[in-house]
MIFI-467748 format. One line per 3 residues: their letters; for each residue z, x, y of C-alpha. Coordinates in nm, 3 decimals. Each point is the difference from the previous one (the first is absolute). Example, Ala and Ser with C-alpha at 12.3 -4.5 7.8 and 13.67 -1.06 7.14 Angstrom:
BEGIN
as = 0.780,1.230,-0.450; -0.066,0.137,0.344 $
***
This chain:
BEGIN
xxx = 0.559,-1.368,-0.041; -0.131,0.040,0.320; 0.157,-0.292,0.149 $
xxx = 0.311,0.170,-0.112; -0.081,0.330,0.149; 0.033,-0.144,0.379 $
xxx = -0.146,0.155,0.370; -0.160,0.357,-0.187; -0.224,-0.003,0.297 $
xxx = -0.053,0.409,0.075; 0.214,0.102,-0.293; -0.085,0.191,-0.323 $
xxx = -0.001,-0.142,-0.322; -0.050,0.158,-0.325; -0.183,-0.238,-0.291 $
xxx = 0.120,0.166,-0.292; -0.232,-0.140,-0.320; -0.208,-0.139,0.276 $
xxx = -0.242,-0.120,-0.332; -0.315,-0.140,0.224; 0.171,-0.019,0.314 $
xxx = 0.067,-0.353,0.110; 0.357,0.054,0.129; -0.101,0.302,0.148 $
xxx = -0.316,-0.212,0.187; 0.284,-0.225,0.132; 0.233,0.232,0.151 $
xxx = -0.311,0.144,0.167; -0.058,-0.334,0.131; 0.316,-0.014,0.131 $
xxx = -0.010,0.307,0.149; 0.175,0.247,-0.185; -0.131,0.348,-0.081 $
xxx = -0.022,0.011,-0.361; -0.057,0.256,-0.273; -0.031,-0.103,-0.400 $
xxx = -0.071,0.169,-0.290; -0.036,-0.064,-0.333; -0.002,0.165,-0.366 $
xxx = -0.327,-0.190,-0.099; -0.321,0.134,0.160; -0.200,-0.316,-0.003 $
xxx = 0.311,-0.217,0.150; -0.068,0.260,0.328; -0.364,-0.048,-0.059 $
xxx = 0.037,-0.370,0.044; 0.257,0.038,0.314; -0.242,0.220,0.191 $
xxx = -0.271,-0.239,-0.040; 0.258,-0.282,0.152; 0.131,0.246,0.243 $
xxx = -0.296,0.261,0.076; -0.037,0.316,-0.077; 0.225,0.159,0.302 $
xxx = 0.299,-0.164,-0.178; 0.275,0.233,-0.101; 0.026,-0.044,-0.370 $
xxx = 0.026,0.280,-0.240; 0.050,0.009,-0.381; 0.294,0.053,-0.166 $
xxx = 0.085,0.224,-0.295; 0.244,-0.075,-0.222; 0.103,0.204,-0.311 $
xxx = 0.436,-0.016,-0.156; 0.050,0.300,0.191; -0.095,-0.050,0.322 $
xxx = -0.213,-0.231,0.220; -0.223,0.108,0.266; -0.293,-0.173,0.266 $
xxx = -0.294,0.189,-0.031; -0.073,0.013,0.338; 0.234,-0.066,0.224 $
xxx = 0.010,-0.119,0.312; 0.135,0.159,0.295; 0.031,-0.344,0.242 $
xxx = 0.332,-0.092,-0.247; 0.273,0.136,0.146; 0.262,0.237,-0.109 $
xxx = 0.364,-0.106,-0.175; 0.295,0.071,0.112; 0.207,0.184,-0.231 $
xxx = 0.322,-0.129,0.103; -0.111,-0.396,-0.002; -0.304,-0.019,-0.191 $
xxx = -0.165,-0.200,0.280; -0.355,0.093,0.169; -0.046,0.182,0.328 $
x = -0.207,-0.064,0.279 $
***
C-alpha cells in the first residue's frame, strides 16, 4: 500500500481503521502528515504506543444512524462541498 501511494512527502493522509497503526507509521516515515482513527479503543492504544502519544488518532463511534470521531482533530482539513476533496 504504501508503495502504491507514491511522493506523500508534506501531504495529509487520513488512516481510516488505522487498527495499530503500521500504515499510518509508514506514511509518517515517508513524510506525510497523517491522522487515523479507529472504532476499537485498544487498536489506538496500540498505535500510540508505535507512534507516541502526540499522534493524532482519535476514536471512532459508530452506531446505524450515524458515525462520529470522538475527538476530532482540527489538523484534517476541511471538504469541499462541490468535489469532496480536502483543503489546504
Amino acid at each position: 500500500m504504501v508503495d502504491l501511494s507514491g511522493d506523500v512527502e508534506g501531504r495529509r493522509v487520513l488512516d481510516a481503521g488505522c487498527g495499530a497503526g503500521p500504515l499510518t507509521a509508514a506514511l509518517r516515515e515517508k513524510g506525510a502528515i497523517v491522522s487515523g482513527f479507529d472504532l476499537s479503543p485498544s487498536m489506538i492504544d496500540l498505535a500510540r504506543e508505535r507512534l507516541g502519544v502526540d499522534a493524532d488518532l482519535p476514536v471512532a463511534a459508530w452506531s446505524t444512524t450515524r458515525s462520529t470521531i470522538t475527538s476530532p482533530s482540527p489538523s484534517i482539513p476541511k471538504s469541499s462541498s462541490s468535489t469532496g476533496r480536502a483543503r489546504s
